[in-house]
C-alpha positions as a LaTeX table, in Angstrom:
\begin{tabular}{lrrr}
\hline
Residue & $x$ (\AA) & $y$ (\AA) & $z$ (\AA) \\
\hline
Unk1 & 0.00 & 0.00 & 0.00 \\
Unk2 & 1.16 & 3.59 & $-0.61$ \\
Unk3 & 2.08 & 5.62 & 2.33 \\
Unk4 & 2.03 & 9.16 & 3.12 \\
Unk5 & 3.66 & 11.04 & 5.42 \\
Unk6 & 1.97 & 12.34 & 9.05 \\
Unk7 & 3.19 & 16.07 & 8.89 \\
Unk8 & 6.78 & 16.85 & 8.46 \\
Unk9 & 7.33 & 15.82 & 12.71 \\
Unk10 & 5.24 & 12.49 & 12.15 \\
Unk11 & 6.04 & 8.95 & 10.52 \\
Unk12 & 4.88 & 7.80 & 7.33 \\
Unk13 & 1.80 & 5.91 & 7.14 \\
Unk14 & $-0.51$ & 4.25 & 5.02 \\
Unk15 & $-2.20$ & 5.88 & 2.71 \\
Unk16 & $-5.51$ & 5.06 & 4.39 \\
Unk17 & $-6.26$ & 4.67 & 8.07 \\
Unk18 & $-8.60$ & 2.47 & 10.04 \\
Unk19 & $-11.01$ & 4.71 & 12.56 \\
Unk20 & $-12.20$ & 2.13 & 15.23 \\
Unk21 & $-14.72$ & 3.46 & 17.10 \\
Unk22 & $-17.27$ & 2.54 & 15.40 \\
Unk23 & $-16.55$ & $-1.73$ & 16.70 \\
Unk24 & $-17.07$ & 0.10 & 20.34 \\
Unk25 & $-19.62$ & 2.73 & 20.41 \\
Unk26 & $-21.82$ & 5.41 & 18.88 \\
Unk27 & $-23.20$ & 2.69 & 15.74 \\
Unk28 & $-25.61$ & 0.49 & 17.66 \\
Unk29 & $-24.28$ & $-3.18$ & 17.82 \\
Unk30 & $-21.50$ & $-4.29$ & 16.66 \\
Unk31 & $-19.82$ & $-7.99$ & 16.57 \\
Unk32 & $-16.79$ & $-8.07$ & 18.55 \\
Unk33 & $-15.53$ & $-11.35$ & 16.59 \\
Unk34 & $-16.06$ & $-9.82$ & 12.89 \\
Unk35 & $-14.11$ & $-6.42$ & 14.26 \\
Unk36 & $-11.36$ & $-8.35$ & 15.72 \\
Unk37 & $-10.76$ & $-10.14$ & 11.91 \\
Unk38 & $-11.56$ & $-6.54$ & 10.14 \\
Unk39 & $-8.70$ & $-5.21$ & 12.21 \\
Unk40 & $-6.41$ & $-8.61$ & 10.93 \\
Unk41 & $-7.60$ & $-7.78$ & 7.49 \\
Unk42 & $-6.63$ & $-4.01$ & 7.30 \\
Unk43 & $-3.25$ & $-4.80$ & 8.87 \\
Unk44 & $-2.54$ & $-7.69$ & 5.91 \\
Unk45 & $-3.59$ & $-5.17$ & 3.58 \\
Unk46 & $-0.64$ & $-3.14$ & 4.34 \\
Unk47 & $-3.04$ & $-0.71$ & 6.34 \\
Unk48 & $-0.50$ & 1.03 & 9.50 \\
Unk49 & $-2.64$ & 4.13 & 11.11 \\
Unk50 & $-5.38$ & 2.42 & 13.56 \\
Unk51 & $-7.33$ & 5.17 & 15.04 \\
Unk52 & $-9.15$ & 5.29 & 18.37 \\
Unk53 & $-10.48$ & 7.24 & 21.97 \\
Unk54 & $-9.87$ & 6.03 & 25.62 \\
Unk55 & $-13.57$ & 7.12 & 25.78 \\
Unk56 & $-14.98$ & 4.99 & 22.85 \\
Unk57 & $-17.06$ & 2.53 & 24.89 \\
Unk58 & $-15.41$ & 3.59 & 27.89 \\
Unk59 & $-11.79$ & 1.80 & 27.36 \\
Unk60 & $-13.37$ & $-1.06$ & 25.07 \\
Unk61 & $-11.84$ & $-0.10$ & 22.02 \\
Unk62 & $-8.73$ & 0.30 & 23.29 \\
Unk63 & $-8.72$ & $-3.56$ & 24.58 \\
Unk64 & $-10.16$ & $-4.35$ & 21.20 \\
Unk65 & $-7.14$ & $-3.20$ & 19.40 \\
Unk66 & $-4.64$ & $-4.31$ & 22.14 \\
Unk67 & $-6.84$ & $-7.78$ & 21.59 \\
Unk68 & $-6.22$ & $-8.15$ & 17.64 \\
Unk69 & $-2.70$ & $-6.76$ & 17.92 \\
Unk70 & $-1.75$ & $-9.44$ & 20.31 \\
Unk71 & $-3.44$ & $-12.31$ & 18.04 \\
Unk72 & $-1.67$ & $-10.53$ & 14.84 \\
Unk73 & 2.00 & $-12.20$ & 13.19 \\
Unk74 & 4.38 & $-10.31$ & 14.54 \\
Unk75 & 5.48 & $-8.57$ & 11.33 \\
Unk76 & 2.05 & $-7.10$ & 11.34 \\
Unk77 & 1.66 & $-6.27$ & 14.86 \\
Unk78 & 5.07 & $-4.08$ & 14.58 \\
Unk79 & 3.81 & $-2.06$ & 11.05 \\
Unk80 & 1.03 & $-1.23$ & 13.16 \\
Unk81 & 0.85 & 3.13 & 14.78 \\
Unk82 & $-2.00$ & 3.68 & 17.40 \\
Unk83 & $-3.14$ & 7.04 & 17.28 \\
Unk84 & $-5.18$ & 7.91 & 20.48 \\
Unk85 & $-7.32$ & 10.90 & 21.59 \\
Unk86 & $-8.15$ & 11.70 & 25.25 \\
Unk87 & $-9.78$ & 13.61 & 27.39 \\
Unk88 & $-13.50$ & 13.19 & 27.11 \\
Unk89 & $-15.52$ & 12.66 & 30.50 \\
Unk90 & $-18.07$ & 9.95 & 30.47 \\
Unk91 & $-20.79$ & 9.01 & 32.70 \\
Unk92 & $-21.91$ & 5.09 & 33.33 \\
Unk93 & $-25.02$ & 6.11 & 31.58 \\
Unk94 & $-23.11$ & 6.65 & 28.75 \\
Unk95 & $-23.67$ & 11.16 & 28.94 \\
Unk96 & $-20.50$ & 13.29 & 28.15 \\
Unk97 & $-19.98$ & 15.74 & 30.67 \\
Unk98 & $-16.86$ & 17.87 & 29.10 \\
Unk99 & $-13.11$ & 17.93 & 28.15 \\
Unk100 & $-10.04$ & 17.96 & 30.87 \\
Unk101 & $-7.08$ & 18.62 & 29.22 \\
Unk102 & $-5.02$ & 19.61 & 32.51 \\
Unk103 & $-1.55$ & 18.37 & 32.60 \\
Unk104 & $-1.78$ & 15.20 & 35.27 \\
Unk105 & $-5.03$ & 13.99 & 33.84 \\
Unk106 & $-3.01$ & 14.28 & 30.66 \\
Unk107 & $-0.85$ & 11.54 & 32.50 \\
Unk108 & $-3.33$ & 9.75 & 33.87 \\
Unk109 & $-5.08$ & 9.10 & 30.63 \\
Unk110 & $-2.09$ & 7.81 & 29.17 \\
Unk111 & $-1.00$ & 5.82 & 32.03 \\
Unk112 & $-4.29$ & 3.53 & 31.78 \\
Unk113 & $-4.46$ & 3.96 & 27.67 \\
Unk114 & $-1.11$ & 1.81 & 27.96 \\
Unk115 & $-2.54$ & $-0.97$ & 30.01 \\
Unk116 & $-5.66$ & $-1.03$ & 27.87 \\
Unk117 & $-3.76$ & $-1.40$ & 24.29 \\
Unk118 & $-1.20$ & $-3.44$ & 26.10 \\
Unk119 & 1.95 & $-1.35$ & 24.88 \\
Unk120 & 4.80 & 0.41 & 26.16 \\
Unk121 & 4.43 & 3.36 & 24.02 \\
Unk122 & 1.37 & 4.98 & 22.04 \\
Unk123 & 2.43 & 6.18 & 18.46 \\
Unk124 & $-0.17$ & 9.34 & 18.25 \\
Unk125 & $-1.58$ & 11.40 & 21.44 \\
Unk126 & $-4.00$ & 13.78 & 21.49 \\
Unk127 & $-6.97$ & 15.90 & 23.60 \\
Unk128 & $-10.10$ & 14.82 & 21.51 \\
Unk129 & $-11.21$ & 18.67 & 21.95 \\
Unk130 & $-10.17$ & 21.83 & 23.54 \\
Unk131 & $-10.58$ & 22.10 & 27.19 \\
Unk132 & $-11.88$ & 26.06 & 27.08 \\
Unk133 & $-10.57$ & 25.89 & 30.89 \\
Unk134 & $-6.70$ & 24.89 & 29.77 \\
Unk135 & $-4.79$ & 26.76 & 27.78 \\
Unk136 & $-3.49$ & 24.56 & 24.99 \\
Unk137 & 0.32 & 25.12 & 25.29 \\
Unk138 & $-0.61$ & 23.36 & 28.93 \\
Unk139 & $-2.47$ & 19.98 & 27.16 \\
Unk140 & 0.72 & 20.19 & 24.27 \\
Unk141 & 3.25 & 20.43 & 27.12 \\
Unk142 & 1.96 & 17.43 & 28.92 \\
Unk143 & 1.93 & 15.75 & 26.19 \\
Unk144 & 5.73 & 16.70 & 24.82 \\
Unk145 & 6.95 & 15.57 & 28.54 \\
Unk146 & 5.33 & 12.25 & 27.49 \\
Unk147 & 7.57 & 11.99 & 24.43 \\
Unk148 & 10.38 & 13.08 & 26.44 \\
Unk149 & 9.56 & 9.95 & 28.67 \\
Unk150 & 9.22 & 7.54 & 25.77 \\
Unk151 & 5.59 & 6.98 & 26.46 \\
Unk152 & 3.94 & 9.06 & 23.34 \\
Unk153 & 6.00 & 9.04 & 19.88 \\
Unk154 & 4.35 & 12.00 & 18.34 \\
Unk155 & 1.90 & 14.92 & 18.87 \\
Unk156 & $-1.19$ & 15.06 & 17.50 \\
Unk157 & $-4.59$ & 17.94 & 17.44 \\
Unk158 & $-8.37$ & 17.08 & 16.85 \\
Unk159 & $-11.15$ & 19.60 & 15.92 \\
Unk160 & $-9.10$ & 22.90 & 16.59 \\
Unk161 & $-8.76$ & 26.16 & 14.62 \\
Unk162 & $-6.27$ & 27.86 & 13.17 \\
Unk163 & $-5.69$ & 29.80 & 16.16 \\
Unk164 & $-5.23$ & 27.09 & 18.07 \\
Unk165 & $-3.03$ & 24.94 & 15.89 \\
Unk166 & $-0.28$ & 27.83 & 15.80 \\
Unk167 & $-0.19$ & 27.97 & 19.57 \\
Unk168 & 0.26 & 24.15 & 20.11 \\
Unk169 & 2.76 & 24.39 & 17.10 \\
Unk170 & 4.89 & 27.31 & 18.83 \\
Unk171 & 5.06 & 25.33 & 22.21 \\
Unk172 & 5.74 & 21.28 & 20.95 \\
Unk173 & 6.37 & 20.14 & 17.18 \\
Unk174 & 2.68 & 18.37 & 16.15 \\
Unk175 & 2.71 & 15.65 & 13.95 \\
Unk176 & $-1.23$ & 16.16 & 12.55 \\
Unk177 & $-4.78$ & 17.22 & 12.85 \\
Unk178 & $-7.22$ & 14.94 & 13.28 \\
Unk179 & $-10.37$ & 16.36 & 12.05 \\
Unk180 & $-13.54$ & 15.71 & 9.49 \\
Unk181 & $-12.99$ & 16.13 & 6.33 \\
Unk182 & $-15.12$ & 15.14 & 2.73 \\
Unk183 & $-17.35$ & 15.88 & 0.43 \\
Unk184 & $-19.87$ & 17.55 & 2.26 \\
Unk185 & $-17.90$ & 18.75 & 5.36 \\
Unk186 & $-15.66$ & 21.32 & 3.82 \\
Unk187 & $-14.93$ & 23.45 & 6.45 \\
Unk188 & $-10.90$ & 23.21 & 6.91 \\
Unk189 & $-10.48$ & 24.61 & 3.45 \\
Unk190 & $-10.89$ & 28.10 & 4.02 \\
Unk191 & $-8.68$ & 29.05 & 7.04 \\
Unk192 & $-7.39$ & 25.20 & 9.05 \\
Unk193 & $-6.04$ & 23.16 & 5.74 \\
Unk194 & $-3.92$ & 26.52 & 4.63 \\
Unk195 & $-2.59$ & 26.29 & 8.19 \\
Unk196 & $-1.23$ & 23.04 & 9.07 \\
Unk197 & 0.08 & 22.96 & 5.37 \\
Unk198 & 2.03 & 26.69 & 6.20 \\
Unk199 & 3.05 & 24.48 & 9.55 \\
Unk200 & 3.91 & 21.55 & 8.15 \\
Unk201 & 1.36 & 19.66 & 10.04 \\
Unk202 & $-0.60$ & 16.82 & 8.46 \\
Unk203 & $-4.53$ & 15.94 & 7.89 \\
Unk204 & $-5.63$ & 12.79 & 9.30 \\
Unk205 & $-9.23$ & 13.06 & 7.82 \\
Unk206 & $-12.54$ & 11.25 & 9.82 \\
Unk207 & $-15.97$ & 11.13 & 8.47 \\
Unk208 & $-14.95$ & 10.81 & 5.28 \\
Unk209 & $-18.24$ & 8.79 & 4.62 \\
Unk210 & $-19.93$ & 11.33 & 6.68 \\
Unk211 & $-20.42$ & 8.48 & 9.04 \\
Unk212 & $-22.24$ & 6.61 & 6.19 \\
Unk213 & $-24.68$ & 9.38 & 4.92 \\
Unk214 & $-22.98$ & 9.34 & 1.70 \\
Unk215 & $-21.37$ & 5.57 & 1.13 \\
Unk216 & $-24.12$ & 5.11 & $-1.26$ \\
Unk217 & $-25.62$ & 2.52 & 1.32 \\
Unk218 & $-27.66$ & 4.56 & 3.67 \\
Unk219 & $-31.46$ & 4.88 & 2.59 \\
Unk220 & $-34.30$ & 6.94 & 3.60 \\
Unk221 & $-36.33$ & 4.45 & 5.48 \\
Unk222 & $-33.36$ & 2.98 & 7.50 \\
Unk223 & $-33.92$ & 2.63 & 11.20 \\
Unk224 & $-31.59$ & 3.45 & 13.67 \\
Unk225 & $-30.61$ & 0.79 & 16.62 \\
Unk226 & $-30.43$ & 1.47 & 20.09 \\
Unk227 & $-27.23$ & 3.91 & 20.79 \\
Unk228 & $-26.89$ & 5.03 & 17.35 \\
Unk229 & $-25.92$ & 8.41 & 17.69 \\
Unk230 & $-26.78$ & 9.35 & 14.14 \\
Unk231 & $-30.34$ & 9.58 & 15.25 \\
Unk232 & $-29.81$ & 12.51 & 16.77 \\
Unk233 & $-27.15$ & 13.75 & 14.26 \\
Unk234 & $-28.84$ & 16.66 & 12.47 \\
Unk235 & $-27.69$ & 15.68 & 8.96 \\
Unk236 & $-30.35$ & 12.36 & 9.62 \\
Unk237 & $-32.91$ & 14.43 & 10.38 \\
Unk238 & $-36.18$ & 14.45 & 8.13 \\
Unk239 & $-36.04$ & 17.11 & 5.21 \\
Unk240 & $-32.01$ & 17.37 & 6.06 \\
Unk241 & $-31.71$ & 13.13 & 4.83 \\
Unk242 & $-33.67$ & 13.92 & 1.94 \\
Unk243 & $-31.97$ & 16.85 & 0.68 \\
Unk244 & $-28.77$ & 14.66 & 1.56 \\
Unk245 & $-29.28$ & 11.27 & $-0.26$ \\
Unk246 & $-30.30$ & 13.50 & $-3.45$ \\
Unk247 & $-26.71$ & 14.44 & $-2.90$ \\
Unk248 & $-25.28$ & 11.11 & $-2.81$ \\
Unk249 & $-28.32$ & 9.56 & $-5.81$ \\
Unk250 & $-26.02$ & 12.83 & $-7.69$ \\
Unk251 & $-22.61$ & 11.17 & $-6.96$ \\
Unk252 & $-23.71$ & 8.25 & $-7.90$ \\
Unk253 & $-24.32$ & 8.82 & $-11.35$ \\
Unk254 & $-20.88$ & 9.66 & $-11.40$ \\
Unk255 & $-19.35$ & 6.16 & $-9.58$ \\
Unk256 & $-21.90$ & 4.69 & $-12.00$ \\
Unk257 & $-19.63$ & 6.30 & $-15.20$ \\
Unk258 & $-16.46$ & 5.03 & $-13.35$ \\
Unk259 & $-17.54$ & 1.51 & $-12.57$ \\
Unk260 & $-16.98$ & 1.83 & $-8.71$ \\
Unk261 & $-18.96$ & 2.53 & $-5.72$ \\
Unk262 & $-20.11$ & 5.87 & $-3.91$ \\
Unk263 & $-18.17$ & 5.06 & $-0.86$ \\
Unk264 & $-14.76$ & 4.89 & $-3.45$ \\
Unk265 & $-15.29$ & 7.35 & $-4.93$ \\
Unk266 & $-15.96$ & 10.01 & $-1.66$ \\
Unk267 & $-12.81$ & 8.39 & $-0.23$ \\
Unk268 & $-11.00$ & 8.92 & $-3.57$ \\
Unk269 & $-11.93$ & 12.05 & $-3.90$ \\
Unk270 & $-10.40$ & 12.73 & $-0.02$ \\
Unk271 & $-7.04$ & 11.09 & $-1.12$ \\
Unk272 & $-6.69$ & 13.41 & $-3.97$ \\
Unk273 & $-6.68$ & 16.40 & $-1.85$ \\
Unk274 & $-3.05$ & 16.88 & $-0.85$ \\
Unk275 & $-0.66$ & 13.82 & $-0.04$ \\
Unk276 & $-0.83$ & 15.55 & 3.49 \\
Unk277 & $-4.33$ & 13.97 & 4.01 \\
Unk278 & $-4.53$ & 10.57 & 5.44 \\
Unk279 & $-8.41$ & 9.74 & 5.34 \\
Unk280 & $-9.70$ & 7.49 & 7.67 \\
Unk281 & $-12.46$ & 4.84 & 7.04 \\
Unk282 & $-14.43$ & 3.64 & 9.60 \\
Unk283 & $-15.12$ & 0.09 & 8.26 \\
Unk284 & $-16.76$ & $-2.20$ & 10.80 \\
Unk285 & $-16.51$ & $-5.43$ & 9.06 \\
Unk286 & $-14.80$ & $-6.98$ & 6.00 \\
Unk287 & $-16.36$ & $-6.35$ & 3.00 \\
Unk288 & $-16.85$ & $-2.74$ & 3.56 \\
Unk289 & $-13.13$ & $-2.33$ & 4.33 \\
Unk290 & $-12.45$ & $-4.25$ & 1.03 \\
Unk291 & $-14.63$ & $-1.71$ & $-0.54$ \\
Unk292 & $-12.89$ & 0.89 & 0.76 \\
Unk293 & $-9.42$ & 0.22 & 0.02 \\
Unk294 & $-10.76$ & $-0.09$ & $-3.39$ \\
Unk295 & $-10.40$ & 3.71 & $-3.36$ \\
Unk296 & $-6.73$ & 3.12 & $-3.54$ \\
Unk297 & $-7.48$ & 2.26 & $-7.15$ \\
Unk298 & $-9.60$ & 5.01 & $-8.35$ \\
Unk299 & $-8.14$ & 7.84 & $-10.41$ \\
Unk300 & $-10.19$ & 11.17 & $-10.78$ \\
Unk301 & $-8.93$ & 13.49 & $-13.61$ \\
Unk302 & $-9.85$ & 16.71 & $-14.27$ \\
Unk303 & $-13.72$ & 16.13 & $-15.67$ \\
Unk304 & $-14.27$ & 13.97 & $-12.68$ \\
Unk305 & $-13.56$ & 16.72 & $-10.42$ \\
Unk306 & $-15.17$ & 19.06 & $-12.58$ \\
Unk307 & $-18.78$ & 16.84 & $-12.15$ \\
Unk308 & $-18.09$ & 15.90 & $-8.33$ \\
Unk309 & $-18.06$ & 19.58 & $-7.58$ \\
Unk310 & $-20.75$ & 20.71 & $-9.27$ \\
Unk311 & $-22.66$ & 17.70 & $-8.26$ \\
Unk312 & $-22.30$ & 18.21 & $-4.45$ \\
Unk313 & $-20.69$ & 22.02 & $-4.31$ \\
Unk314 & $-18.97$ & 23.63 & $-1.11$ \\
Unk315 & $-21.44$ & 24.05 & 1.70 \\
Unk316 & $-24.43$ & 21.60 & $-0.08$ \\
Unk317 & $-24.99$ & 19.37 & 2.70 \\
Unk318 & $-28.38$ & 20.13 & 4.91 \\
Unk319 & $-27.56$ & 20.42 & 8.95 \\
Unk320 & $-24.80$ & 20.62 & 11.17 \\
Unk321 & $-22.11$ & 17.55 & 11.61 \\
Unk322 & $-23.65$ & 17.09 & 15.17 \\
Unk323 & $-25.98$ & 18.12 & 17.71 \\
Unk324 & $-26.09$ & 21.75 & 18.65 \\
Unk325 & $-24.52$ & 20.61 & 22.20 \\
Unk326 & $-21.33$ & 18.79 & 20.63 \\
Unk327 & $-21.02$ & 21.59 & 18.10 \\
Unk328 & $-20.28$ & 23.59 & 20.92 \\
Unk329 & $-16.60$ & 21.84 & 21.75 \\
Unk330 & $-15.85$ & 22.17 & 18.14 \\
Unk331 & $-13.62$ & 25.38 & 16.51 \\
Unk332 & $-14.39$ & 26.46 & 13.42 \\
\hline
\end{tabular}
């Protein structure tokens, strides 16, 4: 597999990334056995970047991955470069009650992130959003005495602004930004994207799929399990799906010309934006991870551009990326 590189401060990586959290949390059920061999298949693949939270499922993905690493050959087990976020407070009753990004919670959330993934070291660390009570240089500092320690290899951000990004960059060197990124979630373009590429700092891209809305496999009529958080995701909502999946039936006629899918051709489209970007695909089981890497394949020129754009334009997309109450955590 190709491999790009995590920033100019980061290592190189696959040219696609595995997001996990969806085996743990947020997507209804999911079957611990099938994500266990999806996690096996990405890594014989040649996929490197596995992505996950200490908070997704409240430490269960983190055993998940430590689980399939253990059980992988060797060879593939050491290819492999655990990027983790932090810092998200969770309730048994599964509410979110805020970010702490204060220096010995910092440690603390690392300390038990080790013993969960069952390593000595974790590859990519990072506050999953700004704690408006800790100034960032604080968060980034705790986390460079980490690397000093050997227990964090490189520093990474998620869903910060530009503002932001140059203050973390002026105190520790940061390897990437995790944030979402595709088709109809355009944001970073305007002021984020020109920063971490004046920086130096890579894109590792999430909701590429816009957490399935626009994989081509989401319909109208679908109903939502039991703690599937797109239910109350404001891009599912009523008129807002409608206007959306006109969006992807659009798209489609374009995979259609191509001979691929709408998922590989939204991912495709993601890898062709800068060989800074890393997207991430949140595949669950098998086939759809086959299905995604087939994006690795797919070549848009010029007059596929040219129809993808004017098929789903800057800002087309109906509702926000999340609830009015998680939007709140999130720069723009």
């Amino acid at each position: 597999m190709r491999t790009r590189p995590l920033g100019t401060t980061g290592p190189q990586v696959s040219a696609l990334g595995l997001g996990c959290m969806g085996m743990s949390a947020l997507y209804g059920e999911a079957d611990r056995a099938e994500s266990v061999v999806t996690l096996h298949a990405a890594l014989e693949a040649g996929v490197t970047l596995l992505d996950t939270g200490d908070f997704y499922g409240m430490g269960h993905n983190e055993m998940l991955i430590g689980e399939a690493l253990r059980a992988a050959p060797a060879a593939r087990r050491e290819q492999a470069l655990v990027s983790v976020k932090f810092g998200a407070l969770r309730d048994p009753d599964g509410g979110w009650s805020g970010y702490d990004g204060r220096p010995a919670a910092v440690r603390n959330f690392a300390a038990y992130s080790l013993q969960r993934l069952g390593t000595d070291h974790i590859d990519v660390y990072r506050i999953a959003r700004l704690d408006p009570d800790v100034p960032i240089e604080e968060t980034v500092g705790a986390i460079a005495e980490l690397v000093e320690k050997g227990y964090v290899r490189h520093i990474g951000l998620s869903e910060v602004g530009a503002e932001t990004i140059r203050r973390a960059a002026a105190t520790a060197p940061i390897s990437d930004l995790q944030i979402e990124y595709s088709l109809i979630s355009r944001g970073i373009e305007d002021e984020i994207l020109p920063t971490t590429r004046e920086l130096g700092i890579g894109i590792t891209a999430y909701g590429v799929l816009s957490r399935g809305l626009i994989s081509g496999h989401f319909t109208a009529d679908r109903q939502l399990g039991a703690g599937d958080f797109r239910a109350l995701s404001p891009r599912f909502q009523g008129d807002n799906l409608r206007h959306n999946l006109n969006l992807v039936e659009a798209l489609r006629k374009i995979a259609e010309q191509k001979g691929v899918s709408v998922a590989q051709i939204a991912i495709a489209w993601v890898l062709g934006r800068g060989e800074d970007i890393v997207p991430l695909v949140g595949a669950r089981r098998r086939d759809r991870l086959t299905e995604a890497l087939g994006a690795l394949d797919v070549t848009l020129d010029a007059a596929d551009l040219a129809a993808i754009e004017e098929a789903v334009p800057p800002g087309a997309a109906a509702g926000d990326r999340y609830p009015a109450a998680q939007m709140a955590h999130v720069e723009r």
